[in-house]
C-alpha positions as CSV (number, residue, x, y, z in Angstrom):
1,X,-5.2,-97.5,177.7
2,X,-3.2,-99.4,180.1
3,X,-3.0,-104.0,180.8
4,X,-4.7,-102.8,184.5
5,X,-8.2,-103.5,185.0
6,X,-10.2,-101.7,187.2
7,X,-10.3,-103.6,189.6
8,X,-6.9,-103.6,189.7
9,X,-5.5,-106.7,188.5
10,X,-3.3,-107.6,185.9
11,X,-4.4,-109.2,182.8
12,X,-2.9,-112.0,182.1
13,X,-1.5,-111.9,185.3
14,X,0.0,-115.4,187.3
15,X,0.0,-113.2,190.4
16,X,-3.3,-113.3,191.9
17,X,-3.2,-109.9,194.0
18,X,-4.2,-107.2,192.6
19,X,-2.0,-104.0,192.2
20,X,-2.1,-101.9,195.4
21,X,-4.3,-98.9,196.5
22,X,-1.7,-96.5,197.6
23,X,0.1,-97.4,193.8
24,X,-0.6,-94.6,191.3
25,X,-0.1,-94.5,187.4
26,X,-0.7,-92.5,184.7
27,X,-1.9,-92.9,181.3
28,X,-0.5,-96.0,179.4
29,X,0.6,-97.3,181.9
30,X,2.2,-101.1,181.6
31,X,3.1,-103.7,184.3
32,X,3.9,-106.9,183.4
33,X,3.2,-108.3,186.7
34,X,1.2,-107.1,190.1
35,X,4.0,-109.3,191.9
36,X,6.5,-106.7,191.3
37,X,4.6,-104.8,194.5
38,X,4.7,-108.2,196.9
39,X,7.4,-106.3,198.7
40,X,5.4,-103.4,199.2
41,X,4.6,-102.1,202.8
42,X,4.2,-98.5,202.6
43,X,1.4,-96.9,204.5
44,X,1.2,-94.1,202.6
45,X,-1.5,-93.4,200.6
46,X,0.4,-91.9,197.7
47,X,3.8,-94.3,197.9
48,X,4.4,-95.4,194.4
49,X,3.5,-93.0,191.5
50,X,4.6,-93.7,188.2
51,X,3.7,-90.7,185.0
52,X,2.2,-91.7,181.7
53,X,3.4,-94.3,179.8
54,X,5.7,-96.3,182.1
55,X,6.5,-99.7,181.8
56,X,7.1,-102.2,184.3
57,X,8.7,-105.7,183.7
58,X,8.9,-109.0,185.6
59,X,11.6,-108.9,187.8
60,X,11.1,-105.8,189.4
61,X,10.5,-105.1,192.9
62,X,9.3,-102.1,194.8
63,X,10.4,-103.0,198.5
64,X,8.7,-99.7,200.0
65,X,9.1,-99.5,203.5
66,X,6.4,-98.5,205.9
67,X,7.2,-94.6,205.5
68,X,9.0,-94.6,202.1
69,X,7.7,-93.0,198.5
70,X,9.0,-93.4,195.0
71,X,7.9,-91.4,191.9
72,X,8.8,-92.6,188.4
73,X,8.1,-89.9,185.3
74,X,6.8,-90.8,182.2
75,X,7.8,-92.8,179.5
76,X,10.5,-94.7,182.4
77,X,11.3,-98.2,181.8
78,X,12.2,-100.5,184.5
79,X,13.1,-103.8,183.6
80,X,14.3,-106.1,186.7
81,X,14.6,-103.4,189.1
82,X,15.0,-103.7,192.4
83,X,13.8,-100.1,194.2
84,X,14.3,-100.0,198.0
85,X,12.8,-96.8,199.3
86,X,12.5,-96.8,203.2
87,X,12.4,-92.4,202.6
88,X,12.0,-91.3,199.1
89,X,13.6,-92.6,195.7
90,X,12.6,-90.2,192.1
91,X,13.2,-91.3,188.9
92,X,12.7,-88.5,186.1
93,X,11.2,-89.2,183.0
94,X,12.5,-91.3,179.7
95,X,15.2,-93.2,181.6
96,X,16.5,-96.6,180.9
97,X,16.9,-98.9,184.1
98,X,18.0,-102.2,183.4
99,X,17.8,-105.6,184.7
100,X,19.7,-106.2,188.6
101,X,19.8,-102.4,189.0
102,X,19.7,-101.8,192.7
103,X,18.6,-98.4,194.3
104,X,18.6,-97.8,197.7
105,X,18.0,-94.7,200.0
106,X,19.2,-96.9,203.0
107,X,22.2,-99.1,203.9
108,X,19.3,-101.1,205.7
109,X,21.5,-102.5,208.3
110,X,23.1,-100.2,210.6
111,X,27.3,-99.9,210.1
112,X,28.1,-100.2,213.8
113,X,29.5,-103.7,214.8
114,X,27.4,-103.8,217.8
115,X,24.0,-102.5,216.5
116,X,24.5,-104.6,213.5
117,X,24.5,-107.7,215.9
118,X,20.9,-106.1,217.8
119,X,19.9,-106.0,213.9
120,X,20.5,-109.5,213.0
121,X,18.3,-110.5,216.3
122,X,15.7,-108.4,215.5
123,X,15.2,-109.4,212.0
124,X,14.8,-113.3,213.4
125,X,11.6,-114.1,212.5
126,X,11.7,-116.8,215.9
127,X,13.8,-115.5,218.5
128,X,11.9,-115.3,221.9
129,X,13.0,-112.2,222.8
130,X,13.2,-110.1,219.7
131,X,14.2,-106.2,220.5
132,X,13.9,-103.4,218.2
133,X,16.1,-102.8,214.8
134,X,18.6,-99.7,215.5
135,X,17.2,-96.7,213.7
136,X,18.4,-96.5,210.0
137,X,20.1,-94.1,208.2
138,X,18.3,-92.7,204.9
139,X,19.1,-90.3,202.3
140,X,16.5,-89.7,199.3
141,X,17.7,-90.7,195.7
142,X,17.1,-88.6,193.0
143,X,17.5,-89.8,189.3
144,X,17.2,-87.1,186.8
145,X,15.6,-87.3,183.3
146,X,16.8,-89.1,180.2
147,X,19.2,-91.0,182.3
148,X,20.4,-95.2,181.5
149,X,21.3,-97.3,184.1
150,X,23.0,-100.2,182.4
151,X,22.8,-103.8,184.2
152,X,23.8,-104.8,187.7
153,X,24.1,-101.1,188.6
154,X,24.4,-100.2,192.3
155,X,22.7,-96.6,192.9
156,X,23.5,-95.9,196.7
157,X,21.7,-94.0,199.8
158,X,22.3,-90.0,199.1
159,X,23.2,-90.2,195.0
160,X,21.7,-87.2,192.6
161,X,22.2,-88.5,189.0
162,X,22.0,-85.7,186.9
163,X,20.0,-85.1,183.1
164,X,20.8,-87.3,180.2
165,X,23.6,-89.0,182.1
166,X,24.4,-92.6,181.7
167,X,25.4,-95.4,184.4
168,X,27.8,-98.1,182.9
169,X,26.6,-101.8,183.9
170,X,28.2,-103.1,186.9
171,X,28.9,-99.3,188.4
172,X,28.3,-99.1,191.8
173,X,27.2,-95.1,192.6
174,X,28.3,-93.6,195.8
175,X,28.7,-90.7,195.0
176,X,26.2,-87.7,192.8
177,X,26.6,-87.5,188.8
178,X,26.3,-84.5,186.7
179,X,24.3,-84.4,184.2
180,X,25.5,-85.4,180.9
181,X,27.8,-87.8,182.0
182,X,29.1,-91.4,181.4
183,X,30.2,-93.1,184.7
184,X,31.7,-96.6,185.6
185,X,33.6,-98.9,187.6
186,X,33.4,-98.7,191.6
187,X,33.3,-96.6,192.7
188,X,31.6,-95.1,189.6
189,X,34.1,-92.3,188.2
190,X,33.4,-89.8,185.4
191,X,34.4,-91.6,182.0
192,X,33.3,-88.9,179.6
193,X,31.2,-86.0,179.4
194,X,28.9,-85.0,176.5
């Protein structure tokens, strides 16, 4: 049972796309809205796939790049998430991730002064003589099982958040959790341990 209908769409649904081929769910699956994939522009054929029983609320995005993947596990709940995958972002199953949680496997502008200025020419929609965007750095994000991510959390390029562990709202991650762990602040520091 899922509120996806074969062909795709959302019932219910304001958003008059339908959910996209290369987006795979599982059993139970729930999505409040197909607009949470408008920002998806993977190519891949497999580059969102959610487990059994994951729910999906308004407010979410899925900004997939071109090349990028993301897996969710089951039972997840994402509830105004924004996941920007331009490699590969997992999220385990039976976590918590709450609304203005931003993860990222990219800085998506290059550090560099100098390429940052080549960047902000090439991302102008109108400029006559547009070159390319400076290649990217990536690093994959991997979100363990049983893990919350309270609200307005920040999970950065390269972060492993271990089992059962627990993101504070507001924390910004830079760094990999253990698992069973409380962090906060930011940078996100160990607050307890279970």
């Amino acid at each position: 049972m899922s509120n996806v209908k074969q062909d795709r769409h959302v019932e219910h649904d304001w958003y008059p796309d339908p959910i996209p081929p290369n987006v795979e769910f599982g059993e139970g699956f729930y999505c409040e809205s197909a607009q949470v994939f408008k920002k998806l522009k993977s190519k891949e054929p497999h580059a969102v796939v959610f487990g059994n029983h994951v729910s999906v609320y308004a407010g979410c995005s899925f900004a997939i790049g071109e090349g990028g993947k993301c897996t969710v596990g089951d039972f997840t709940l994402l509830n105004g998430a924004i996941v920007m995958a331009e490699e590969r972002i997992d999220i385990g199953s039976h976590c918590l991730v709450s609304w203005n949680v931003g993860i990222a496997d990219s800085d998506f502008h290059p550090l560099e002064p100098a390429q940052r200025l080549i960047d902000a020419q090439a991302l102008a929609p109108f400029f006559k003589d547009r070159p390319p965007r400076p290649k990217l750095k990536t690093a994959p994000v991997k979100i363990g099982d049983n893990v919350w991510i309270g609200m307005g959390a920040v999970i950065l390029k390269g972060v492993t958040i271990g089992d059962n562990s627990v993101v504070a709202a507001g924390a910004i991650v830079t760094k990999s959790i253990p698992p069973n762990t409380i962090v906060a602040g930011n940078p996100a520091e160990v607050v307890k341990k279970f």
